[in-house]
C-alpha distance (Angstrom), angle and dihedral (degrees) to the residues before:
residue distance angle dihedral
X1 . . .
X2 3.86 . .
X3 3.62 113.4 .
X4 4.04 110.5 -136.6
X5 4.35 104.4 -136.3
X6 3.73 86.3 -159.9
X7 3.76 99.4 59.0
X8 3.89 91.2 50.5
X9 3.85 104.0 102.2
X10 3.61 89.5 -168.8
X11 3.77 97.2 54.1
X12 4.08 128.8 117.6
X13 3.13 99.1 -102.0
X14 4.06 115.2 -149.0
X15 3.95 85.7 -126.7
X16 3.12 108.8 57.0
X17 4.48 104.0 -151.3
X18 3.70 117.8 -107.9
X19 4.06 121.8 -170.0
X20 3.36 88.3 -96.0
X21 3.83 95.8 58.8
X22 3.85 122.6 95.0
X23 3.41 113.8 -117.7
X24 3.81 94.4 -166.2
X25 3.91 96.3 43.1
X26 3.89 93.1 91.7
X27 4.12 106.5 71.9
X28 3.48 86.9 -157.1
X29 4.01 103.9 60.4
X30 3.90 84.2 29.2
X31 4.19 102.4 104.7
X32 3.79 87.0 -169.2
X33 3.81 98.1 54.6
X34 3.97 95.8 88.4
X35 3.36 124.3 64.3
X36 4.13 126.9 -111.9
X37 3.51 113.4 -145.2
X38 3.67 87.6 172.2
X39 3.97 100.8 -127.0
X40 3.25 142.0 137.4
X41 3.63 126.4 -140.3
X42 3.80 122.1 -145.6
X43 4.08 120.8 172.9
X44 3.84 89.4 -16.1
X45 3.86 94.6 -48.6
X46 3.26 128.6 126.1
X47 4.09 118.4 -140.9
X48 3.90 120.9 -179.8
X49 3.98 103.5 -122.4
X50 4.13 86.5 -135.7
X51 3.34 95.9 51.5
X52 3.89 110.8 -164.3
X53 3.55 95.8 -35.9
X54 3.51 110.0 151.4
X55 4.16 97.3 17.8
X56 3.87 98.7 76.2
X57 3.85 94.2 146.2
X58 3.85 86.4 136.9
X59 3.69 95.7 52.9
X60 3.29 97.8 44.6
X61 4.04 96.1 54.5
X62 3.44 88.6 48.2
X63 4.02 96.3 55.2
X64 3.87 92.5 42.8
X65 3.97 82.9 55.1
X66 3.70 93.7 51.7
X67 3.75 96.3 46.1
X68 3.88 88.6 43.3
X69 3.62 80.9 54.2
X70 3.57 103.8 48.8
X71 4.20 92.1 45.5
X72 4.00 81.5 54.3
X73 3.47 84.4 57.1
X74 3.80 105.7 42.4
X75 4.04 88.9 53.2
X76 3.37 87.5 44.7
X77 3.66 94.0 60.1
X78 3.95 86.3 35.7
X79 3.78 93.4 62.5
X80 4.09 85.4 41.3
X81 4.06 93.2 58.2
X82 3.23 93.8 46.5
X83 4.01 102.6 46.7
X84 4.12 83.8 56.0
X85 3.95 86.4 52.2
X86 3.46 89.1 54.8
X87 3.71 98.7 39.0
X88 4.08 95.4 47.4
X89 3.63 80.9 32.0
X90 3.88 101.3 -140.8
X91 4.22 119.3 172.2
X92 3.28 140.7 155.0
X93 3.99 113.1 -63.2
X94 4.20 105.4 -100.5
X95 3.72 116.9 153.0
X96 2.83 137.7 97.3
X97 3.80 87.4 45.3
X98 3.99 106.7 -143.3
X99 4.29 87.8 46.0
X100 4.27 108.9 17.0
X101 4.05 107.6 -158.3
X102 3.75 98.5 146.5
X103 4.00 130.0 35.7
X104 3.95 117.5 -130.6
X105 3.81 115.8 160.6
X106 4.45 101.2 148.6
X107 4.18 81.3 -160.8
X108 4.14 92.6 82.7
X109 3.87 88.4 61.6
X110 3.22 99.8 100.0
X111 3.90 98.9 -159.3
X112 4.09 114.8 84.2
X113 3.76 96.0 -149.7
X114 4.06 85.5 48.2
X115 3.33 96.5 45.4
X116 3.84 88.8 52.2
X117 3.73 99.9 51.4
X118 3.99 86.8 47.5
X119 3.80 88.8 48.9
X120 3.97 89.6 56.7
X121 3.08 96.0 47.2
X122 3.77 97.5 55.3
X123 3.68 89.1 51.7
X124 4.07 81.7 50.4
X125 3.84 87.5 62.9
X126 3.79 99.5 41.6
X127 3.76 92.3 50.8
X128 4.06 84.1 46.0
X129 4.03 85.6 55.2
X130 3.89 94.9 44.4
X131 4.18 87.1 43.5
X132 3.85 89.6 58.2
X133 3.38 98.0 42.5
X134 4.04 90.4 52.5
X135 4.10 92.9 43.9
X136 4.32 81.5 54.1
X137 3.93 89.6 55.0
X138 4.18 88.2 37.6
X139 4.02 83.4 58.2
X140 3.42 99.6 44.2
X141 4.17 84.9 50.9
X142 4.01 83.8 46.2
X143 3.85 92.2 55.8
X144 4.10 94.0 40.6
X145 3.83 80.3 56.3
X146 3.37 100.3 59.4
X147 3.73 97.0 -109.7
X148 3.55 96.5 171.1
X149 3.99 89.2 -142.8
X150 4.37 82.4 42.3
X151 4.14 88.8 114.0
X152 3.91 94.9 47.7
X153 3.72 94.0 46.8
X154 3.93 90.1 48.2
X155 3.72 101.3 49.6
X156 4.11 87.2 46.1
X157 3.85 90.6 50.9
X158 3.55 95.6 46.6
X159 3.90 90.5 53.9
X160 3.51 97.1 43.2
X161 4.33 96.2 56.7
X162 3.96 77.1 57.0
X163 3.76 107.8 41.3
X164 3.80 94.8 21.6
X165 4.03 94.4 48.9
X166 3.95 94.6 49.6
X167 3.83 96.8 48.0
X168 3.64 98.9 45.2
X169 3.77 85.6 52.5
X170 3.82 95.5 47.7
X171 3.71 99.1 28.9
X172 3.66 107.4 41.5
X173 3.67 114.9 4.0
X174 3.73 104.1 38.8
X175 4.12 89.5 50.6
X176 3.32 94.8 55.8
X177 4.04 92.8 43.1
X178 3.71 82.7 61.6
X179 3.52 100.2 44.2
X180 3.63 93.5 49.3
X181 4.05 93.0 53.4
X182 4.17 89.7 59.2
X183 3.66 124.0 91.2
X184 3.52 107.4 -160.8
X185 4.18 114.9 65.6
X186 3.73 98.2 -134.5
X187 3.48 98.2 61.7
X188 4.23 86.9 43.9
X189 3.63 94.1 58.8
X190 3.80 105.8 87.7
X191 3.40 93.4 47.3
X192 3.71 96.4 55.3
X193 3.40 99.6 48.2
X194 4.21 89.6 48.8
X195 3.98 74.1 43.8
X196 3.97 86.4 55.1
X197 4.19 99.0 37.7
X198 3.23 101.1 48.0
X199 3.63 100.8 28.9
X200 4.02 89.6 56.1
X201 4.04 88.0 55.2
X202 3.90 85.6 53.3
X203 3.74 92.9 58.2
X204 4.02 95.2 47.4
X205 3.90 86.3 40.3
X206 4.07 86.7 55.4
X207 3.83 99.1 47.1
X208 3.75 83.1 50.5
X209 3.83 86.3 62.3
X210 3.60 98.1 44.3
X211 3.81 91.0 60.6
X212 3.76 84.4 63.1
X213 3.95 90.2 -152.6
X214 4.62 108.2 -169.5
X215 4.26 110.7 -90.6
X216 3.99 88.4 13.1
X217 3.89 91.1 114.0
X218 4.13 80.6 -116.4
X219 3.70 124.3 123.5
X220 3.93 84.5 -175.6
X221 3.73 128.3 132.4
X222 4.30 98.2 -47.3
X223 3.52 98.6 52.6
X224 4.03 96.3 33.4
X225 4.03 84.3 64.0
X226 3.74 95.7 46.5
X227 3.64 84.6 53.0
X228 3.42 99.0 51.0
X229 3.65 92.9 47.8
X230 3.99 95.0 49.2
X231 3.64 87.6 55.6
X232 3.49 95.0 -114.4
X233 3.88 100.6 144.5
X234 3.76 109.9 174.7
X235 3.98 91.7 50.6
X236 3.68 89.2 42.5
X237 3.73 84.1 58.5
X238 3.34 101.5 51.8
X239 3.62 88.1 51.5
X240 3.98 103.3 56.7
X241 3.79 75.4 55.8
X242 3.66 103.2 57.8
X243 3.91 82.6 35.8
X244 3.64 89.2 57.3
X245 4.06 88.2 42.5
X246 3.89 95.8 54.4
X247 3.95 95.5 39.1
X248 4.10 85.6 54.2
X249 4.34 85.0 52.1
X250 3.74 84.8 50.8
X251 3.71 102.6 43.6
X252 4.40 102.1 30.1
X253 3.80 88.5 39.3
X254 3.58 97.6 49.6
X255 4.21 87.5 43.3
X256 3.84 79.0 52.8
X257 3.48 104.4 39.2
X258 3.85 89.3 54.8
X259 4.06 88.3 46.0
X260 3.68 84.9 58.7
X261 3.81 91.3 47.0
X262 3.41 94.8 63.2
X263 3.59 107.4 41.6
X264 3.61 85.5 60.1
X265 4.01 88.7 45.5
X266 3.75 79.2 60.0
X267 3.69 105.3 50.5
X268 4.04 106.9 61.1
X269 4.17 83.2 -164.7
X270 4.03 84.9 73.0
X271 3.96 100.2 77.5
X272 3.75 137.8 144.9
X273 4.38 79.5 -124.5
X274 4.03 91.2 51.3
X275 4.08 88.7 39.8
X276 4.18 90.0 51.5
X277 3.72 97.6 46.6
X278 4.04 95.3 49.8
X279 3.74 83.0 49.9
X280 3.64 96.2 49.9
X281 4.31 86.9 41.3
X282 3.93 88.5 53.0
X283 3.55 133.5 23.9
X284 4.07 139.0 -108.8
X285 4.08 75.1 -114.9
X286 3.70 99.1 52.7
X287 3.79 92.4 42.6
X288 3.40 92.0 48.1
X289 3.77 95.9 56.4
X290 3.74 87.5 57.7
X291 4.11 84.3 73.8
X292 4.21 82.2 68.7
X293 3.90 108.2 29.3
X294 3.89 88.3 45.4
């Protein structure tokens, strides 16, 4: 193989180069004269050493897709979490006040005509709490008159702010709460017709009060008038109240009972059928623990 002299960058040159000479004037010895496209060739094809560092415009669309994706996503699930809040209704624990162990706030029901009725009826049960509390004082009043049924009535009175008080809240008042804060009638249907049961026994159980019959626990109507006409003033008193307490049971919670009567007669979802088959799908247990959770 011929050996080219001119491409030898080490040869003796026959000019020798002086500081006046040009060391880029030859194209041949000049390492700069040609062009770098920086490729490399492989099987006749071209490929840019770089690559398409730096362009990326595909890449990048791609990503912001994904991530628009993904945030799609994430308030999708969002907005998913917190419609089954609202429909199984679960908060943070806030009444009573001074020791929360059940949430009731009628503001998340969304409905104004629901929210209403559920309204009422929680001033229903707070005037039921003040009205047993008053008949307790009425009795003690009775016996300090010489009532001569005074120590029956009081002992019955005291019991029923304590027995009475609980199960109206966990038998009648806290169902329907619950049912009330659901959107879909199916899942509304045992609680209305626990609602409707024990409710029903509340009303009989507060005409029986207003009668005011001697060693019933009552300071109703009965005893009120013997009161009144023994001169015995400050028991007397005490009993109009509690009169006027069990007559507003009677009259609001029959208004309300009926209210609730017909908003169920107006939602076919609320049936004995519906009511039966969420009982039979959960528990007594696992609908009690609602009365804690919700």
């Amino acid at each position: 193989m011929a050996y080219r002299q001119t491409n030898d960058p080490f040869a003796d040159s026959s000019q020798h180069a002086t500081l006046d000479t040009d060391p880029f004037s030859d194209p041949v010895k000049d390492p700069f004269s040609q062009p770098n496209e920086s490729s490399v060739s492989f099987g006749g094809q071209s490929t840019n050493a770089y690559g398409d560092y730096g362009r990326g415009g595909g890449n990048d669309t791609s990503r912001a897709d994904e991530l628009s994706r993904r945030e799609a996503e994430l308030a999708r699930r969002e907005q998913e979490l917190a419609r089954r809040e609202q429909e199984n209704a679960i908060h943070r624990n806030n009444w009573p006040p001074f020791y929360p162990i059940v949430h009731y706030d009628p503001n998340t029901i969304e409905d104004p005509t629901k929210r209403q009725t559920i309204t009422l009826i929680g001033y229903q049960w707070y005037a039921l709490a003040a009205t047993l509390i008053i008949n307790m004082l009425g009795c003690i009043f009775l016996l300090l008159a010489g009532a001569s049924e005074g120590g029956a009535d009081l002992a019955s009175s005291i019991s029923y702010v304590v027995v009475i008080g609980l199960a109206s809240f966990i038998l009648w008042f806290r169902p329907i709460y619950l049912g009330y804060c659901r959107t879909e009638g199916k899942t509304m249907a045992v609680f209305f017709y626990i609602y409707f049961l024990f409710g029903g026994f509340h009303l009989l159980y507060s005409i029986y009060m207003l009668v005011g019959i001697p060693s019933t626990g009552s300071a109703g109507l009965i005893n009120t008038i013997g009161m009144f006409t023994q001169g015995h003033i400050l028991a007397a008193v005490f009993g109009t109240i509690s009169t006027v307490g069990w007559a507003f049971q009677v009259l609001g919670g029959g208004f309300l009972y009926k209210r609730v009567w017909d908003f169920k007669n107006g939602n076919g979802d609320i049936s004995m059928e519906n009511a039966t088959n969420q009982l039979k799908a959960s528990s007594i247990k696992t609908i009690v623990l609602h009365q804690s959770r919700m």
